[in-house]
N, CA, C and O atoms as a CHARMM CRD file, in Angstrom:
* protein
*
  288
    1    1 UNK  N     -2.65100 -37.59300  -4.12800 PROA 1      0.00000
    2    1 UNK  CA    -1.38800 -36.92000  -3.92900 PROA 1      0.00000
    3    1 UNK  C     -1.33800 -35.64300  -4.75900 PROA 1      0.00000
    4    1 UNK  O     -1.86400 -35.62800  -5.87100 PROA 1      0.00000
    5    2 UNK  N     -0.81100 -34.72100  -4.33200 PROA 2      0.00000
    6    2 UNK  CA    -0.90900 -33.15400  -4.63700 PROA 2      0.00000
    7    2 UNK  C      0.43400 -32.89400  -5.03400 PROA 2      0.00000
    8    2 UNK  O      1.23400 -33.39600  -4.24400 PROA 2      0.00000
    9    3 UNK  N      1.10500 -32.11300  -6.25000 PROA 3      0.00000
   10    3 UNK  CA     2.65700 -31.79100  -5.98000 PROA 3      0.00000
   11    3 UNK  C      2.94600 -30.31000  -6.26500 PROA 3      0.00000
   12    3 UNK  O      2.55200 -29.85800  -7.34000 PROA 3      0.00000
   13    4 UNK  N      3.50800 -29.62000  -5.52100 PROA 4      0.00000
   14    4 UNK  CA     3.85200 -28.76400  -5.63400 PROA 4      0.00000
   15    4 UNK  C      5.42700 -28.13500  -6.08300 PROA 4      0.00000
   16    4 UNK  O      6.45300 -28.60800  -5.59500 PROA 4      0.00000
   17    5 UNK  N      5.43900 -27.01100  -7.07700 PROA 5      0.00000
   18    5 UNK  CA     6.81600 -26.99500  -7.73000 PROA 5      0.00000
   19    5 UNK  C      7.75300 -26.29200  -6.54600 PROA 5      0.00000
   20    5 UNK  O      7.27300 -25.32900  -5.94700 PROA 5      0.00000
   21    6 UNK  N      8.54100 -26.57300  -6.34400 PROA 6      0.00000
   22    6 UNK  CA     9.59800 -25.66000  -5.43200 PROA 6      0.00000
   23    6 UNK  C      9.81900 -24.38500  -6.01500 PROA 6      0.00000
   24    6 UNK  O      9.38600 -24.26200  -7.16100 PROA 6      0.00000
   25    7 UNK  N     10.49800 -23.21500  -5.40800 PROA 7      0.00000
   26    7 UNK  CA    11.08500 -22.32600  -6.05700 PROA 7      0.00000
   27    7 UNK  C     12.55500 -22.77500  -6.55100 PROA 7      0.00000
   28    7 UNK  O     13.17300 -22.94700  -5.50100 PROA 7      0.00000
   29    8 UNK  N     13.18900 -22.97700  -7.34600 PROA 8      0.00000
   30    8 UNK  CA    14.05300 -23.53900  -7.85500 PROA 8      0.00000
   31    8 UNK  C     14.75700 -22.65800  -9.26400 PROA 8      0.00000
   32    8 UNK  O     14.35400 -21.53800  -9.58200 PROA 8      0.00000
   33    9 UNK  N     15.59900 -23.21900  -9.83200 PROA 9      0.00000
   34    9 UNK  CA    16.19700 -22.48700 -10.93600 PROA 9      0.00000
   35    9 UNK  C     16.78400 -23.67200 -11.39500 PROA 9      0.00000
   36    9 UNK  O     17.73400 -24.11700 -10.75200 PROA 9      0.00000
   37   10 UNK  N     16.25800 -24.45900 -12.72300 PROA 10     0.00000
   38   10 UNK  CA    16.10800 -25.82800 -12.96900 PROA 10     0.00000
   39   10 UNK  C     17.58200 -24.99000 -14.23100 PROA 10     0.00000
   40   10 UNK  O     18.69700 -25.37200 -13.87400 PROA 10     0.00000
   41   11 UNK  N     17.59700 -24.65600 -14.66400 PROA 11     0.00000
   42   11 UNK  CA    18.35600 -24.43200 -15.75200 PROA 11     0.00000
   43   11 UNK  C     19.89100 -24.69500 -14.56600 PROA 11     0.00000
   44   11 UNK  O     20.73400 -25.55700 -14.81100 PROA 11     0.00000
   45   12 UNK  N     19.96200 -23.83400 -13.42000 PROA 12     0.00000
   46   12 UNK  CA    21.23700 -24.18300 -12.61900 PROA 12     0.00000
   47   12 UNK  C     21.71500 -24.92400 -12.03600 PROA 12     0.00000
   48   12 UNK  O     22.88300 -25.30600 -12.11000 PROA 12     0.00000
   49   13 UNK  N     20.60100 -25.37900 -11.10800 PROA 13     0.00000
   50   13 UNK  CA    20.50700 -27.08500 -11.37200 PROA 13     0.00000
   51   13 UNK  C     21.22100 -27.88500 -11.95600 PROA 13     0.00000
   52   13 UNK  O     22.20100 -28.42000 -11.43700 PROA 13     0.00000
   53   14 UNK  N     20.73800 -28.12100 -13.37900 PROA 14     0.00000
   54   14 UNK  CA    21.38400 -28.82700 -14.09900 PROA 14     0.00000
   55   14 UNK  C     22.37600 -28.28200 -14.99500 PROA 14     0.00000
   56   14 UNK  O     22.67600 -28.80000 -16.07100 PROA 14     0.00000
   57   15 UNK  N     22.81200 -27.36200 -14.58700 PROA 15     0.00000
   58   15 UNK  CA    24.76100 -26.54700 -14.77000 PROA 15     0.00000
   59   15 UNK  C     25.27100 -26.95400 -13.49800 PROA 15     0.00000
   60   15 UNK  O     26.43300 -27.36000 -13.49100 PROA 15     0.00000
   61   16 UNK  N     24.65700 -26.92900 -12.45500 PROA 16     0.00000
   62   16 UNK  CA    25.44200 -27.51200 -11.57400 PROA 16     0.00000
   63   16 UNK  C     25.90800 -28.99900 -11.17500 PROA 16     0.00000
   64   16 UNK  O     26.92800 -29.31200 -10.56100 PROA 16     0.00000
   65   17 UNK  N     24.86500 -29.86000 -11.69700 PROA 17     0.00000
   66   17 UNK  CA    24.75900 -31.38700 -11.65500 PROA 17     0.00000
   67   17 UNK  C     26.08700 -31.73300 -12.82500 PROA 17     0.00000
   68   17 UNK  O     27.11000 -32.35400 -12.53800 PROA 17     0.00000
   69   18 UNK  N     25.77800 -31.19700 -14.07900 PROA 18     0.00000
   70   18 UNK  CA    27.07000 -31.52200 -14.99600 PROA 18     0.00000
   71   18 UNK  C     28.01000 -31.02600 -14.58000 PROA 18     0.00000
   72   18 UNK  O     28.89400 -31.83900 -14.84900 PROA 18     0.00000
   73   19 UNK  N     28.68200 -29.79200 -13.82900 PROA 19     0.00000
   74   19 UNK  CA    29.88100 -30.19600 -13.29900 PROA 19     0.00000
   75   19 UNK  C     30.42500 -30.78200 -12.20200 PROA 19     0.00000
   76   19 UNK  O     31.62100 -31.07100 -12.23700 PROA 19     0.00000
   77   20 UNK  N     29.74500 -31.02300 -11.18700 PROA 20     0.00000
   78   20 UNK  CA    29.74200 -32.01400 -10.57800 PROA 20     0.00000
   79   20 UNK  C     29.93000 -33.66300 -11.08100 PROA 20     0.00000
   80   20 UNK  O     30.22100 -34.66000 -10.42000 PROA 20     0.00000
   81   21 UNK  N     29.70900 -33.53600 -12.16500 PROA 21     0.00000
   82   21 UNK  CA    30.02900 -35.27500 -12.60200 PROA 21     0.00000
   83   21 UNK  C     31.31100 -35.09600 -13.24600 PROA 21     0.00000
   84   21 UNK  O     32.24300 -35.89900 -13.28200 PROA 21     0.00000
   85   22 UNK  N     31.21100 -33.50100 -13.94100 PROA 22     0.00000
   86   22 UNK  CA    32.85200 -33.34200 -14.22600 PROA 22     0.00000
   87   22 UNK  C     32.59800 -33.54300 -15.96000 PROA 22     0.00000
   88   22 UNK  O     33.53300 -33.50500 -16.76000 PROA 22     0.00000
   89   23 UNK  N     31.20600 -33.75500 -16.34200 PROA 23     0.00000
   90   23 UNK  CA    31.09500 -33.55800 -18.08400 PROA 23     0.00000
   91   23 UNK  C     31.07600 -31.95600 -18.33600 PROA 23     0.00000
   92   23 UNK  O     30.95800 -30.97000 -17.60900 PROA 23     0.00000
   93   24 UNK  N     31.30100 -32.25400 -20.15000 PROA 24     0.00000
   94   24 UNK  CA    31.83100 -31.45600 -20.75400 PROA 24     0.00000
   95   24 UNK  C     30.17800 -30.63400 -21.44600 PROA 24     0.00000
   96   24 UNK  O     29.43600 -31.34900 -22.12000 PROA 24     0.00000
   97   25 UNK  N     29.86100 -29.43100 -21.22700 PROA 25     0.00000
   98   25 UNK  CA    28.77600 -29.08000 -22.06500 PROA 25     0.00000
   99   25 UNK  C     28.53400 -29.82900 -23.36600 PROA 25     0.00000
  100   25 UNK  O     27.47600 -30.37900 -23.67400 PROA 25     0.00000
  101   26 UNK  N     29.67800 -29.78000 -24.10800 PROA 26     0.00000
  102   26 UNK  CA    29.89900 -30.64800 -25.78300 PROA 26     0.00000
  103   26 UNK  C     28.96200 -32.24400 -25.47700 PROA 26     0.00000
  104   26 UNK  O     27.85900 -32.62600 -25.86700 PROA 26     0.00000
  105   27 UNK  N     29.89800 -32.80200 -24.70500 PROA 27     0.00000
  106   27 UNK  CA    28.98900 -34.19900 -24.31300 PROA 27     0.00000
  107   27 UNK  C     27.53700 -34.32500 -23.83500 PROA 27     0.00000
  108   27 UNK  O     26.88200 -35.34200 -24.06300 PROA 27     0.00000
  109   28 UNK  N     26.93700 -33.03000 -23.01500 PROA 28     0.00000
  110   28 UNK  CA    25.60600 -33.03700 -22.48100 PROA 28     0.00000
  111   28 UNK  C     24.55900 -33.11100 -23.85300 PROA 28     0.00000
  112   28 UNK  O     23.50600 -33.70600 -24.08500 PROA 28     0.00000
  113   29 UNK  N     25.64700 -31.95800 -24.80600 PROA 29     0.00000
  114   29 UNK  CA    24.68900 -31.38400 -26.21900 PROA 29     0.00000
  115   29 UNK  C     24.52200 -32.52900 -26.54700 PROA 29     0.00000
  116   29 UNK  O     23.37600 -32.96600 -26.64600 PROA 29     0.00000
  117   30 UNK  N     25.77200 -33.42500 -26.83800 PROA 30     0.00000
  118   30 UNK  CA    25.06200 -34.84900 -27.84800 PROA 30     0.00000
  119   30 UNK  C     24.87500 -36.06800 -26.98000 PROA 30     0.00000
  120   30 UNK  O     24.72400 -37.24300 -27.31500 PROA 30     0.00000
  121   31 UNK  N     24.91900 -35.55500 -25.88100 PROA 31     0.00000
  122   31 UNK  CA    23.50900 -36.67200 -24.89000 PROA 31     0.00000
  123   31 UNK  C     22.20600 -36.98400 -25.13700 PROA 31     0.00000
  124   31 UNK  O     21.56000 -38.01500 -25.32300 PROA 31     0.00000
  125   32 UNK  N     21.85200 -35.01700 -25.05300 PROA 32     0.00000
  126   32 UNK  CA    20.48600 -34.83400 -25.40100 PROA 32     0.00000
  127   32 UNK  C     19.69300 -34.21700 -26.74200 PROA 32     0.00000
  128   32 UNK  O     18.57400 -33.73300 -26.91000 PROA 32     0.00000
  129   33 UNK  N     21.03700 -34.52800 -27.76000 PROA 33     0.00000
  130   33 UNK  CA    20.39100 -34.45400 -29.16500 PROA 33     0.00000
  131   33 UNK  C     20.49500 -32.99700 -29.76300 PROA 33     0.00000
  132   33 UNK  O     20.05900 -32.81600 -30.90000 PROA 33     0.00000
  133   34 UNK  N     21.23300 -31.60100 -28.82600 PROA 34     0.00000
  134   34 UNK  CA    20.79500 -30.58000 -29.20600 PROA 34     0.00000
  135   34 UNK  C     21.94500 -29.96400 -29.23400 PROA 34     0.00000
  136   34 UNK  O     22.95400 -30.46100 -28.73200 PROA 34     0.00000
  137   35 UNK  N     21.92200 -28.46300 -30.00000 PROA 35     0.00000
  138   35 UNK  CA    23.15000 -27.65800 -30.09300 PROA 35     0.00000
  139   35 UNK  C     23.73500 -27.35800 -28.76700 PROA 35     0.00000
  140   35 UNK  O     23.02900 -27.50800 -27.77100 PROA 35     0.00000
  141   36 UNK  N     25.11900 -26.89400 -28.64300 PROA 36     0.00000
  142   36 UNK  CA    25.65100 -26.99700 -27.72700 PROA 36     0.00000
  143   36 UNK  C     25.18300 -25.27200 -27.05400 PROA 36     0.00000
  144   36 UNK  O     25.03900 -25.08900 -25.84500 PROA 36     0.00000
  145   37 UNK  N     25.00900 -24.18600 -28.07000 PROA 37     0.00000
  146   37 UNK  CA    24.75200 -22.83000 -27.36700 PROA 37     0.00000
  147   37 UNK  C     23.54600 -22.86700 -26.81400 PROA 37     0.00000
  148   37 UNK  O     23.27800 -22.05700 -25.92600 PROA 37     0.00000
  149   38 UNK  N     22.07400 -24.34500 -27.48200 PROA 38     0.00000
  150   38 UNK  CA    20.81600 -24.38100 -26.44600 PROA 38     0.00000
  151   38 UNK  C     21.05700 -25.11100 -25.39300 PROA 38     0.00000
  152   38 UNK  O     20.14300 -25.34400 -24.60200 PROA 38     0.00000
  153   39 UNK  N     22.25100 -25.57400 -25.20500 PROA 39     0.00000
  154   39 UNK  CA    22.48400 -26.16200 -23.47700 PROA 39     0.00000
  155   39 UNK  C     22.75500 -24.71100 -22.32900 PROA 39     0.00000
  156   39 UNK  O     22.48700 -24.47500 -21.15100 PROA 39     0.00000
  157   40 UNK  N     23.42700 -23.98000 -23.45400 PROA 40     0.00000
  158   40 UNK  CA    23.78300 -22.27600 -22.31600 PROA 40     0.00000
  159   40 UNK  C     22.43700 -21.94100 -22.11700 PROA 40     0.00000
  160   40 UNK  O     22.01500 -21.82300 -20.96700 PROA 40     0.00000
  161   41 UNK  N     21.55900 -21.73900 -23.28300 PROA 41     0.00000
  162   41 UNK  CA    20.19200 -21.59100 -23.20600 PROA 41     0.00000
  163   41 UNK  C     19.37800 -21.54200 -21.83900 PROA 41     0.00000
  164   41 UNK  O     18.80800 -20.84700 -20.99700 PROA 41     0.00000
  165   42 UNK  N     19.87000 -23.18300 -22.38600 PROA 42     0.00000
  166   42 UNK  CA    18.40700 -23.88300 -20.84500 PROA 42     0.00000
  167   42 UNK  C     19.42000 -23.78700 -19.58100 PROA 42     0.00000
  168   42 UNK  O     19.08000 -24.55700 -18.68300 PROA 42     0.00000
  169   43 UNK  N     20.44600 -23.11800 -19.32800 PROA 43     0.00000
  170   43 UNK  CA    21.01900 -23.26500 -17.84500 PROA 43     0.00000
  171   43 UNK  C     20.68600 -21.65200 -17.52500 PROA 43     0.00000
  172   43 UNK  O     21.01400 -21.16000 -16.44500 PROA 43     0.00000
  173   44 UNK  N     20.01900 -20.89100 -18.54400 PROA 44     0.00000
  174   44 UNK  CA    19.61500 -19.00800 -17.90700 PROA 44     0.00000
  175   44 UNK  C     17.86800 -19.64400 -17.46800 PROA 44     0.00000
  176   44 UNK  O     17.13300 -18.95500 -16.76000 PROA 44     0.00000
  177   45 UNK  N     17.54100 -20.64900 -17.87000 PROA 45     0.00000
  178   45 UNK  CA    15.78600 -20.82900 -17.83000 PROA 45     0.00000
  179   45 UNK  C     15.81200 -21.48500 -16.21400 PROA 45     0.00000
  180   45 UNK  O     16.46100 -22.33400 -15.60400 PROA 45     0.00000
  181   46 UNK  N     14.88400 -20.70100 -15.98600 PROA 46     0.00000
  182   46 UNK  CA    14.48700 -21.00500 -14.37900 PROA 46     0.00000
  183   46 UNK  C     13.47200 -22.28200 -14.54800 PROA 46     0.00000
  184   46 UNK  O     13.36900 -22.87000 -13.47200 PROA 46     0.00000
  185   47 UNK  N     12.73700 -22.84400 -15.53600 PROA 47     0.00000
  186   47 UNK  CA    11.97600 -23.55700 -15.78900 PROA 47     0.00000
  187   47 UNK  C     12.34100 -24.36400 -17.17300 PROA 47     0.00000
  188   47 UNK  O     13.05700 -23.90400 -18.06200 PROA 47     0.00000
  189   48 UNK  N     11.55100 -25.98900 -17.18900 PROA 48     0.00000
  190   48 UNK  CA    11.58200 -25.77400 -18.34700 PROA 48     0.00000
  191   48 UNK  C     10.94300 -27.32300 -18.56000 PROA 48     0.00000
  192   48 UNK  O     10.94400 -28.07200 -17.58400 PROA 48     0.00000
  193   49 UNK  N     10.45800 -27.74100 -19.70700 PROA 49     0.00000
  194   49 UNK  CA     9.43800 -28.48800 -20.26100 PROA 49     0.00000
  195   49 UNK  C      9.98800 -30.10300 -19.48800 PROA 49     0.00000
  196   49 UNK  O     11.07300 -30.67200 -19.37000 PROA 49     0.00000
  197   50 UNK  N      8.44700 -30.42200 -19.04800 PROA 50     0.00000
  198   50 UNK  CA     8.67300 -31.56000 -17.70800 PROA 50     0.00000
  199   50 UNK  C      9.18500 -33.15700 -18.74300 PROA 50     0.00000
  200   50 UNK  O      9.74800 -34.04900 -18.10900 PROA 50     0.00000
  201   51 UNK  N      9.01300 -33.30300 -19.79200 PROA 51     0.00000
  202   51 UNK  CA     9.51900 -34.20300 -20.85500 PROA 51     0.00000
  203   51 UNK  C     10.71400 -34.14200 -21.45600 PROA 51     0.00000
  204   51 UNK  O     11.30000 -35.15100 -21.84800 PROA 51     0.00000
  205   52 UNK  N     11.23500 -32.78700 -21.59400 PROA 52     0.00000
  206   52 UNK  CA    12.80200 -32.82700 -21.59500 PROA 52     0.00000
  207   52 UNK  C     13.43200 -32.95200 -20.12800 PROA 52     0.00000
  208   52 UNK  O     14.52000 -33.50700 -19.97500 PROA 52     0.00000
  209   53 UNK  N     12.78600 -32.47300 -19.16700 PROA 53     0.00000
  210   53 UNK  CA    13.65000 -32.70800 -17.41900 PROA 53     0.00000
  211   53 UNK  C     13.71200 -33.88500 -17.48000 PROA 53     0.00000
  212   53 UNK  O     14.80100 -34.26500 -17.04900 PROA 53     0.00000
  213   54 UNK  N     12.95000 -34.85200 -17.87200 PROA 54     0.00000
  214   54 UNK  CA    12.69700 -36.36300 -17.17300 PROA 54     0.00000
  215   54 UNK  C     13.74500 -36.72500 -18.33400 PROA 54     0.00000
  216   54 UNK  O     14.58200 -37.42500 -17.76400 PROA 54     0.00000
  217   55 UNK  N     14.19600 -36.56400 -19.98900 PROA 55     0.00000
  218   55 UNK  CA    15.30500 -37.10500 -20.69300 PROA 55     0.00000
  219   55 UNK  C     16.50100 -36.65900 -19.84400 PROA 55     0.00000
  220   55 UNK  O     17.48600 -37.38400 -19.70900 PROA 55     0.00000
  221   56 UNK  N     16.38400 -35.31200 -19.20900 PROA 56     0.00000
  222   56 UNK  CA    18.18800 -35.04500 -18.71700 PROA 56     0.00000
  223   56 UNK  C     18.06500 -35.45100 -17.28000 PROA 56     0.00000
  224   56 UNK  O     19.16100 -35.51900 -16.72500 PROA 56     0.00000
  225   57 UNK  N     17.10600 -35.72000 -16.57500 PROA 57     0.00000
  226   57 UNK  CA    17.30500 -36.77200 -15.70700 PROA 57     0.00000
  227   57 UNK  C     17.93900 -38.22500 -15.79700 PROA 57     0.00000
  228   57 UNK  O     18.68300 -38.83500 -15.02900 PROA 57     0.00000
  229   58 UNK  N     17.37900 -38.54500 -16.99600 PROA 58     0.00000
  230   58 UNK  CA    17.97500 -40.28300 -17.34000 PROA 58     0.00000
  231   58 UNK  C     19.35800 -40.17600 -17.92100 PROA 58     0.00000
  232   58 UNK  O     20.22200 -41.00300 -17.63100 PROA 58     0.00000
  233   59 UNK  N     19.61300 -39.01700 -18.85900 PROA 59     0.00000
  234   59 UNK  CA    20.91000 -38.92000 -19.10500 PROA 59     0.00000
  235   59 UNK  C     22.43000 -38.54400 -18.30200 PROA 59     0.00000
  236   59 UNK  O     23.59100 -38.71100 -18.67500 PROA 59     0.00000
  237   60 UNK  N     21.80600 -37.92000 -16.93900 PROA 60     0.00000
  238   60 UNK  CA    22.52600 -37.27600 -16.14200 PROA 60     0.00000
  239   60 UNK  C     22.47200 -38.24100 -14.91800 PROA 60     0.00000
  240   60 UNK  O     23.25600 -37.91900 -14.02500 PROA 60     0.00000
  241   61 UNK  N     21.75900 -39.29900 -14.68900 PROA 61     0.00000
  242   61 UNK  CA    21.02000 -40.06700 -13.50300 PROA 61     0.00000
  243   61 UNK  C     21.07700 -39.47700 -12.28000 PROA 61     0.00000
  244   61 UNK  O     21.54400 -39.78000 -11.18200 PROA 61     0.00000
  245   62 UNK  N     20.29500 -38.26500 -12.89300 PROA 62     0.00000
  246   62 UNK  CA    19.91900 -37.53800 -11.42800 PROA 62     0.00000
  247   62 UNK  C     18.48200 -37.35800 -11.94400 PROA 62     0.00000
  248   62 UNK  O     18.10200 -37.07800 -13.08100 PROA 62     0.00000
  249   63 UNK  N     17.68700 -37.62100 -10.66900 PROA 63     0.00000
  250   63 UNK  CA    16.21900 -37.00400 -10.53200 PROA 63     0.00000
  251   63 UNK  C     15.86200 -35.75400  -9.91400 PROA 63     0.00000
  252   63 UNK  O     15.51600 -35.44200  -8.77500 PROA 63     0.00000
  253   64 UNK  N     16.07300 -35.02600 -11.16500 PROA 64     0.00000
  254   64 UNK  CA    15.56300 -33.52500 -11.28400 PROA 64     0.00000
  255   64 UNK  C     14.11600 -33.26000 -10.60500 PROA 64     0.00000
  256   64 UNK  O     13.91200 -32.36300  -9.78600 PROA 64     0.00000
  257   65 UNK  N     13.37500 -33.95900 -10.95800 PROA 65     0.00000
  258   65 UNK  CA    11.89500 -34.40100 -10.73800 PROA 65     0.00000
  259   65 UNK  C     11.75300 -33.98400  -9.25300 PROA 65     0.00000
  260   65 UNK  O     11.16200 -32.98300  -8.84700 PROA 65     0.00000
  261   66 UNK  N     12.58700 -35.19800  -8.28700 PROA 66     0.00000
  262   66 UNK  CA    12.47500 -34.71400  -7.19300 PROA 66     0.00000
  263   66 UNK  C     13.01800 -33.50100  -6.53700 PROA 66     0.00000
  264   66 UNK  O     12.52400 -33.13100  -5.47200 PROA 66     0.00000
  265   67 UNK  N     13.96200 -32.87500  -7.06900 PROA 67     0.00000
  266   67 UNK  CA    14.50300 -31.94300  -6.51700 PROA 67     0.00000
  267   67 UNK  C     13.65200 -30.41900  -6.71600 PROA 67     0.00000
  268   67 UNK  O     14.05900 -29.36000  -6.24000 PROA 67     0.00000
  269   68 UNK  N     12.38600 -30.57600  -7.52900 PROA 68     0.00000
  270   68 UNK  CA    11.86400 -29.58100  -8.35500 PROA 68     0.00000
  271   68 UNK  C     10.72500 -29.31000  -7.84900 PROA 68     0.00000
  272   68 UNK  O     10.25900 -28.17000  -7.82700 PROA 68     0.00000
  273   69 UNK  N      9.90700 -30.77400  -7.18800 PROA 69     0.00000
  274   69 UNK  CA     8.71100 -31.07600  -6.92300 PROA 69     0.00000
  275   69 UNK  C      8.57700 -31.51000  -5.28800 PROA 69     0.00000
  276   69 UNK  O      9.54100 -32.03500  -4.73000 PROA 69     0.00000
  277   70 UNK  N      7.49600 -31.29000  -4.66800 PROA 70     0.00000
  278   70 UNK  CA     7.47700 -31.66400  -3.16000 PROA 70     0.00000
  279   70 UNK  C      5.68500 -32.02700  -2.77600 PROA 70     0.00000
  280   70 UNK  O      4.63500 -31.50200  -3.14700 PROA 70     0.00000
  281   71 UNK  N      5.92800 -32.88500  -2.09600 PROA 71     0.00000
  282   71 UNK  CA     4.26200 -33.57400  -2.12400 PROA 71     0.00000
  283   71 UNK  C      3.51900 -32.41900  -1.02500 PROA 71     0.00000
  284   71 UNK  O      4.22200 -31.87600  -0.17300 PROA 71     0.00000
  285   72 UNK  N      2.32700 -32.16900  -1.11800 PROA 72     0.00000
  286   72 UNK  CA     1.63800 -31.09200  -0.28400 PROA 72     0.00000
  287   72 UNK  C      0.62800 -31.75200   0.62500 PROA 72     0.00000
  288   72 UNK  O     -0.04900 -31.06900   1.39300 PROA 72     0.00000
């Protein structure tokens, strides 16, 4: 199996997934352990490290993974 990344914008993504559930940036920060201005951070990053996607996948219970990735 082969995977290929989509063109995507993973940082908006997941600005868009948290308001859609209707959380608060403040709550995402101490979901995932980090300051609240590196959550603004990672929502300008079009990309971003596949071991933190898969923590704000489990924290958000959305699979980022799939939405990012597509089998070739």
């Amino acid at each position: 199996m082969n995977f290929v990344m989509k063109d995507v914008h993973v940082g908006k993504m997941i600005q868009d997934e948290l308001n859609y559930q209707g959380r608060t940036v403040v709550w995402f920060a101490k979901a995932i352990y980090c300051e609240k201005s590196n959550v603004y951070k990672m929502f300008r990053r079009k990309s971003i490290d596949l071991a933190q996607l898969m923590k704000i996948s489990d924290v958000l219970g959305h699979n980022f993974l799939r939405d990012c990735y597509e089998e070739s």
